[in-house]
C-alpha positions in Angstrom: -1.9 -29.7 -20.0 -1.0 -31.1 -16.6 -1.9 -28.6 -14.3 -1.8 -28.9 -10.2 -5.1 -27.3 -8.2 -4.2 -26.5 -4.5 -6.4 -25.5 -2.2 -7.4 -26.4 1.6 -9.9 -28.5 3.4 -12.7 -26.5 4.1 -15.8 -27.1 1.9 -15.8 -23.6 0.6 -12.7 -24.0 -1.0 -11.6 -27.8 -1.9 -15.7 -28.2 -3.5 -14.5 -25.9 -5.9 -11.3 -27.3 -6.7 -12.8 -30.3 -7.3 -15.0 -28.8 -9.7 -12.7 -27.0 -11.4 -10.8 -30.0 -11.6 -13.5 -31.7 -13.2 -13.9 -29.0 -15.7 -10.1 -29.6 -16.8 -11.1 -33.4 -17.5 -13.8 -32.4 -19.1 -11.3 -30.1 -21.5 -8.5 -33.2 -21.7 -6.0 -31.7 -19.6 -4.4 -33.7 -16.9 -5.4 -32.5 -13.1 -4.1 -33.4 -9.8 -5.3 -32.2 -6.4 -3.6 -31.3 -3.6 -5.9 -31.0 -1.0 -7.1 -32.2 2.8 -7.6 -35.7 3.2 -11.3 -35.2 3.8 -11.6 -34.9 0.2 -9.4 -37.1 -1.1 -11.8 -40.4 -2.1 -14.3 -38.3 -2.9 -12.3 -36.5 -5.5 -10.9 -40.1 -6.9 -14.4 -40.8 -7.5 -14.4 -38.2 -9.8 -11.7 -39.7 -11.8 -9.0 -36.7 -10.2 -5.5 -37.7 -9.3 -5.7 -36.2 -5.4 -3.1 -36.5 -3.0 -3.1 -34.8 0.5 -1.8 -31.6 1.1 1.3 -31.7 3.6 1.4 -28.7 5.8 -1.8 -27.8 7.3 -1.8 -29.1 10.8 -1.1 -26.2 13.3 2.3 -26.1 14.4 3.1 -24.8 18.0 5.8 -22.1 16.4 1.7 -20.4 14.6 1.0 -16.5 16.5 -2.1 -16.6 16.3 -2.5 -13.3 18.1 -1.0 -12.2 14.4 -3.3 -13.0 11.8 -1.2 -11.7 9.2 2.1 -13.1 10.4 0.4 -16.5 10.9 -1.0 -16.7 7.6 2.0 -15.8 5.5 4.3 -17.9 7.4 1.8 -21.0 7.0 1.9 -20.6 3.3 5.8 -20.4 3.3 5.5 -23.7 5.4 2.9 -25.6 3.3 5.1 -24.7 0.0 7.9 -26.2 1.3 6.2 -29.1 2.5 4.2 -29.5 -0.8 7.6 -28.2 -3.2 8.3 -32.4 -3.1 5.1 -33.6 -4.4 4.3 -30.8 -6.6 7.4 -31.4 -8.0 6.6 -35.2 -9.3 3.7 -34.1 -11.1 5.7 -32.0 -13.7 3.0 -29.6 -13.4 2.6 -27.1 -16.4 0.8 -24.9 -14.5 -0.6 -24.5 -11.0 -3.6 -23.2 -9.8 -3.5 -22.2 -6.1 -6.9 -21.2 -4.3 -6.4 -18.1 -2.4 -6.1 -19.0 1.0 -3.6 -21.6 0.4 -0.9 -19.0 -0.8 1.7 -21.9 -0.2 0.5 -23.5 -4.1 1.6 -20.5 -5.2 4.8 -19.9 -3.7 5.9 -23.5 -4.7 5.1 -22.8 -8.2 7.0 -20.2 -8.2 10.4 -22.2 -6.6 9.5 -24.5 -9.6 9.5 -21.9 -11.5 5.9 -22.4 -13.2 3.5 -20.3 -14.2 0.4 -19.9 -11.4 -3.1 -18.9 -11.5 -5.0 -17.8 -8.4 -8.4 -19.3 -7.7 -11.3 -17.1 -5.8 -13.7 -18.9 -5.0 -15.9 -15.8 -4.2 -15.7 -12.2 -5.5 -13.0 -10.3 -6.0 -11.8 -8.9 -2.7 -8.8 -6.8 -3.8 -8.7 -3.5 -2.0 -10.4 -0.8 -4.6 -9.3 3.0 -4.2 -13.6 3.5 -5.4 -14.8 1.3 -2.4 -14.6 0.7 1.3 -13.1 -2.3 2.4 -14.3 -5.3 1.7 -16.0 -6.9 4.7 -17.1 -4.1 5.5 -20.8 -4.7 4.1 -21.5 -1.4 2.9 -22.1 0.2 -0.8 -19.9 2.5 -2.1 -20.3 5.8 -0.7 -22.3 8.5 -2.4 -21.6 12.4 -2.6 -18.9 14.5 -0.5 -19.8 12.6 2.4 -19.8 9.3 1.0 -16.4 9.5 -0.7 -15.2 10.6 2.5 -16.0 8.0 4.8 -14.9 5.2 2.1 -11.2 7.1 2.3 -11.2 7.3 5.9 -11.9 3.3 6.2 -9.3 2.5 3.4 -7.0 4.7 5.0 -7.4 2.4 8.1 -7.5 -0.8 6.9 -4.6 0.4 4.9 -1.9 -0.1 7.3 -3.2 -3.6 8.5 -2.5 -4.4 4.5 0.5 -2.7 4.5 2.0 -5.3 7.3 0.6 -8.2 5.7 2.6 -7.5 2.7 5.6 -7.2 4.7 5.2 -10.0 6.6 4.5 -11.5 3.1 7.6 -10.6 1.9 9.9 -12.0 4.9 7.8 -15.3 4.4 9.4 -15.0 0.7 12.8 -14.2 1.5 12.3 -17.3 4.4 12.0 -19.8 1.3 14.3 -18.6 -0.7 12.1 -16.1 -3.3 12.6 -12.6 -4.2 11.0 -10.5 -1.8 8.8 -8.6 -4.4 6.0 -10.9 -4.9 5.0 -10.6 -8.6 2.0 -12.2 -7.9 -0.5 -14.5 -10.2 -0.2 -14.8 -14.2 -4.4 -14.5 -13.7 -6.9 -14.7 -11.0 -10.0 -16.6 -11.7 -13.1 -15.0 -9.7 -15.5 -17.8 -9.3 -18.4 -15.8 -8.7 -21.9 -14.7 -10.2 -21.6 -11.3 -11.6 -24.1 -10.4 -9.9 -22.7 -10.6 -6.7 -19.9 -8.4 -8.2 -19.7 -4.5 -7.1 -18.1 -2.8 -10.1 -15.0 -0.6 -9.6 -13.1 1.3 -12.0 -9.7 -0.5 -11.1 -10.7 -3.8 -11.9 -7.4 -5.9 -12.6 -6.7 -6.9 -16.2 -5.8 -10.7 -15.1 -9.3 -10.9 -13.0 -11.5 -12.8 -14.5 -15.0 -13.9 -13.2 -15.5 -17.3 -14.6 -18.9 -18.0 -12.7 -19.5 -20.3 -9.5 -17.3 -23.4 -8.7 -20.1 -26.0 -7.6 -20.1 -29.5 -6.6 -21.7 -32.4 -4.5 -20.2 -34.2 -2.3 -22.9 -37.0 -2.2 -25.2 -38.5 -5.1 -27.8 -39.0 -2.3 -31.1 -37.3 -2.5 -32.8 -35.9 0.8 -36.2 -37.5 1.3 -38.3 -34.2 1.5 -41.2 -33.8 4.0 -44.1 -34.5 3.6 -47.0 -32.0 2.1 -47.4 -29.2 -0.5 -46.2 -25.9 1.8 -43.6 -24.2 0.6 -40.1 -25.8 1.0 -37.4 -23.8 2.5 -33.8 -25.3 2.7 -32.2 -24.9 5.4 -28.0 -25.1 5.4 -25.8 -23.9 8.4 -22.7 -22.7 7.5 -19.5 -25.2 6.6 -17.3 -22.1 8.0 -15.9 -22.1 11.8 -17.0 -18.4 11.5 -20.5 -19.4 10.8 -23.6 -18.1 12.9 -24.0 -20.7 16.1 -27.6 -21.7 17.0 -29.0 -20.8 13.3 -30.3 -24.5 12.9 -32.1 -24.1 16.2 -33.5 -20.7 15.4 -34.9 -21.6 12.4 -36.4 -24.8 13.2 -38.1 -22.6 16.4 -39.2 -19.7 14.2 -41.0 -21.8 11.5 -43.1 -24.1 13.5 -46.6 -23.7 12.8 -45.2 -21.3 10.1 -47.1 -23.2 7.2 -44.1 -24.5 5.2 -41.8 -27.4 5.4 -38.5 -27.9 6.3 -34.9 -29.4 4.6 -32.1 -29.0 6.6 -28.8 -29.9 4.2 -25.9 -31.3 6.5 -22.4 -32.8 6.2 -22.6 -32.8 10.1 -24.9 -35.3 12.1 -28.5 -33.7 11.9 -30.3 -32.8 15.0 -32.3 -35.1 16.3 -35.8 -35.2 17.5 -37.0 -33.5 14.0 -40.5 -32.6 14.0 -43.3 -34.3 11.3 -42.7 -31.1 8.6 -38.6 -31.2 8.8 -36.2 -34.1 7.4 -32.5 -33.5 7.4 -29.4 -35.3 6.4 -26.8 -35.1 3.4 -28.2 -35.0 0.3 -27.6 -33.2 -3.3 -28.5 -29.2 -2.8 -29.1 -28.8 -6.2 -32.2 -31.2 -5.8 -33.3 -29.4 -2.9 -33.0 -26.0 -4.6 -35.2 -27.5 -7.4 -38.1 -27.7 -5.0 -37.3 -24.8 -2.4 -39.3 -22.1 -2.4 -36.0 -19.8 -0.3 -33.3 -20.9 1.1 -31.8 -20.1 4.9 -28.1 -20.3 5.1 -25.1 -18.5 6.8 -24.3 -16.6 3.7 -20.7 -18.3 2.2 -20.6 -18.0 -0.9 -21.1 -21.8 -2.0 -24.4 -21.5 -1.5 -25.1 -18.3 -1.8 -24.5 -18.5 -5.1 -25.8 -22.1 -5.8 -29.3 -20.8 -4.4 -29.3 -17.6 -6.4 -27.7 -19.9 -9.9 -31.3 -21.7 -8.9 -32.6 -18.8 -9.1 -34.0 -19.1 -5.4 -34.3 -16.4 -2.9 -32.3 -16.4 0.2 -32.7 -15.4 4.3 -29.1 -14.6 5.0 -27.7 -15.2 8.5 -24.9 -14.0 8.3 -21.4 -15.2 10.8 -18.1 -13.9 10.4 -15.3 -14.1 7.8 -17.0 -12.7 4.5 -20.9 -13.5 4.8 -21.4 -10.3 6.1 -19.9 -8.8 3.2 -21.6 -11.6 0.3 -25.2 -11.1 2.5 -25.1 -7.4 2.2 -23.9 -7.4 -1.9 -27.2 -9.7 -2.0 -29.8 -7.6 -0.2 -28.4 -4.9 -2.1 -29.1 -7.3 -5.5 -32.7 -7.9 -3.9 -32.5 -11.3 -3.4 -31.7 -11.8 0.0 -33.2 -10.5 3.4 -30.0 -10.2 6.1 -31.1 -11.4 9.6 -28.8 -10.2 12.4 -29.4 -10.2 15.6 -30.2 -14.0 14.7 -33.5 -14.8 16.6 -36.3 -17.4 15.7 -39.1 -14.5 15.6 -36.5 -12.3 13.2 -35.9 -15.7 10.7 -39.5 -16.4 11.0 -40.7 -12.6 9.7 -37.8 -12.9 7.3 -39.1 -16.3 5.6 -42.5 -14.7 5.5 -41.1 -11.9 3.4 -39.2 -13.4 0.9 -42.4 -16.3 0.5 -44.7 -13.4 0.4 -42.9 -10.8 -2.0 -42.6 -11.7 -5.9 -40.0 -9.2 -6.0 -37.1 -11.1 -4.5 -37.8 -14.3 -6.9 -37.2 -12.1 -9.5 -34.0 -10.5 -8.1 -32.9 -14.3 -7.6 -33.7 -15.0 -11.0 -31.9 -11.8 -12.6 -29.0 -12.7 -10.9 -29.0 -16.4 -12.2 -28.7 -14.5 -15.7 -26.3 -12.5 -15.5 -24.0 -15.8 -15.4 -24.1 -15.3 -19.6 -21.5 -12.9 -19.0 -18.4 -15.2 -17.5 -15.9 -16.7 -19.5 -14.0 -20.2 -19.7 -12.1 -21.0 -16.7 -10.0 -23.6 -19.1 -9.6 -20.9 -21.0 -7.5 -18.3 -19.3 -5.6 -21.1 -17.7 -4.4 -22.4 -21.4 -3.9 -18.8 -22.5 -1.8 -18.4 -19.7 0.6 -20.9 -21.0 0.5 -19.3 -24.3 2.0 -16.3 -23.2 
């Protein structure tokens, strides 16, 4: 099968493209990336046809006092820009991560089947939950049920405009305005960070996390038997600011040791019981005893597949949401207002309480219960 993976330059969401694309050379199928040039070595490396994805610069015509207005017309632009390209592949199918909509809109003016790629849970809008960012469990009772209704009911009419803003961006390109959306969405995610709902979508499937290293390097750890607790600011622009500093502050003379895991230039000026630097995180996560991190999903669920503990510090965007869904699982402590004293107290819990270990570990099992990415992708194609 020759299948086309799309997806955008940040780390949350081209590492698991990659992977996935990996996973369909694995299978004998025939992938090619489309994807930032950041990435595009690194994926050849792999042995994965990659070739950059047109479109994403800004463009001076982008409102970005309109989210929604900005995002849809984007992805009109980018599958235009990309229709050329995608075109010479002969794709059979496309798979188009979620926040690069474009992949899918050019499938569909090549009229080819497309799968959508979540690289996190499932964050469709549920008439059983409240929105989805949110942070909060379902209500319970009279009371519960209401409040849930009253927050759909206002995020409602932001989703509402989206989709009609969505709809001129169709009709811009030259596609029907109803959009019929994906043959199936593949929900990359550990079950356990799920939250079930009783309108789950027949084409959703949760095919466990996307993961995969950007480096074959291994982080020199520090010296000593304390505990080891990773340590891995956020890859998002919405990430927590100062959380590397915090951290660092909060744990000296704590008793443990330190590994910070960086794509960006470490800090410098590291103290005797810290090393930092870009290395593999699934080494580190052999050794760590918890991991600090912003709460994205990449490593969020890379720690917990480890079956390691986390101290969430949550920014914006979705960690809020994924650190909550973990504290709620038991393996996480959230930390917000982010101060050293506050990660300090939180590292000492999670060290100090078998309970969260365990949670960790429950929620690396409950990965038995995904299926085969490769999968639905060639059942798609069968129907």
């Amino acid at each position: 099968m020759r299948v086309a993976v799309v997806a955008g330059p940040d780390p949350g969401h081209a590492f698991p493209a990659i992977a996935l694309c990996k996973r369909f050379l694995a299978a004998g199928d025939q992938p090619t990336l489309f994807t930032g040039s950041r990435w595009l070595e690194a994926a050849k490396r792999e042995g994965i046809i990659a070739l950059k994805l047109k479109g994403l610069a800004p463009r001076i015509e982008d409102d970005d006092s309109d989210a929604g207005r900005r995002i849809h017309e984007r992805a009109a632009y980018i599958a235009t820009e990309l229709l050329p390209d995608l075109s010479a592949t002969l794709p059979e199918l496309v798979v188009s991560d979620i926040l690069t909509a474009g992949g899918g809109l050019a499938a569909e003016r090549l009229d080819v089947p497309w799968v959508e790629l979540s690289p996190h849970p499932l964050y469709s809008p549920s008439k059983a939950l409240p929105p989805i960012g949110s942070g909060l469990a379902p209500g319970e009772g009279v009371l519960g049920g209401l409040r849930d209704g009253l927050m759909r009911a206002a995020t409602g009419r932001s989703i509402k405009q989206g989709l009609r803003q969505r709809s001129q961006a169709r009709i811009g390109i030259g596609l029907p305005e109803v959009d019929p959306g994906p043959a199936a969405q593949l929900i990359a995610t550990l079950p356990a960070l799920e939250v079930p709902r009783p309108d789950w979508p027949e084409h959703a499937h949760v095919i466990g996390p996307l993961h995969w290293e950007p480096t074959d390097e291994v982080l020199d750890l520090p010296p000593g038997d304390e505990p080891l607790v990773m340590v891995a600011p956020s890859t998002a622009f919405t990430g927590a600011v100062g959380m590397v500093e915090a951290t660092l502050e909060g744990l000296a003379g704590a008793g443990v040791r330190v590994a910070l895991s960086m794509l960006e230039e470490p800090p410098a000026n590291l103290p005797t019981w810290a090393t930092a630097g870009l290395g593999r995180q699934d080494e580190l996560l052999a050794h760590a005893s918890v991991v600090v991190c912003g709460a994205g999903h990449g490593l969020l669920s890379k720690a917990l597949l480890a079956g390691v503990p986390v101290v969430a510090v949550p920014g914006g965007g979705d960690q809020w949401e994924l650190a909550n869904r973990a504290a709620r699982q038991g393996s996480a402590v959230v930390v917000r207002p982010l101060t050293a004293e506050a990660v300090r107290d939180a590292v000492a819990r999670v060290l100090g309480e078998s309970s969260f270990r365990e949670a960790a570990a429950a929620a690396a099992r409950s990965v038995a219960d995904v299926v085969d990415p490769i999968a639905v992708c060639h059942a798609v194609l069968k129907t």
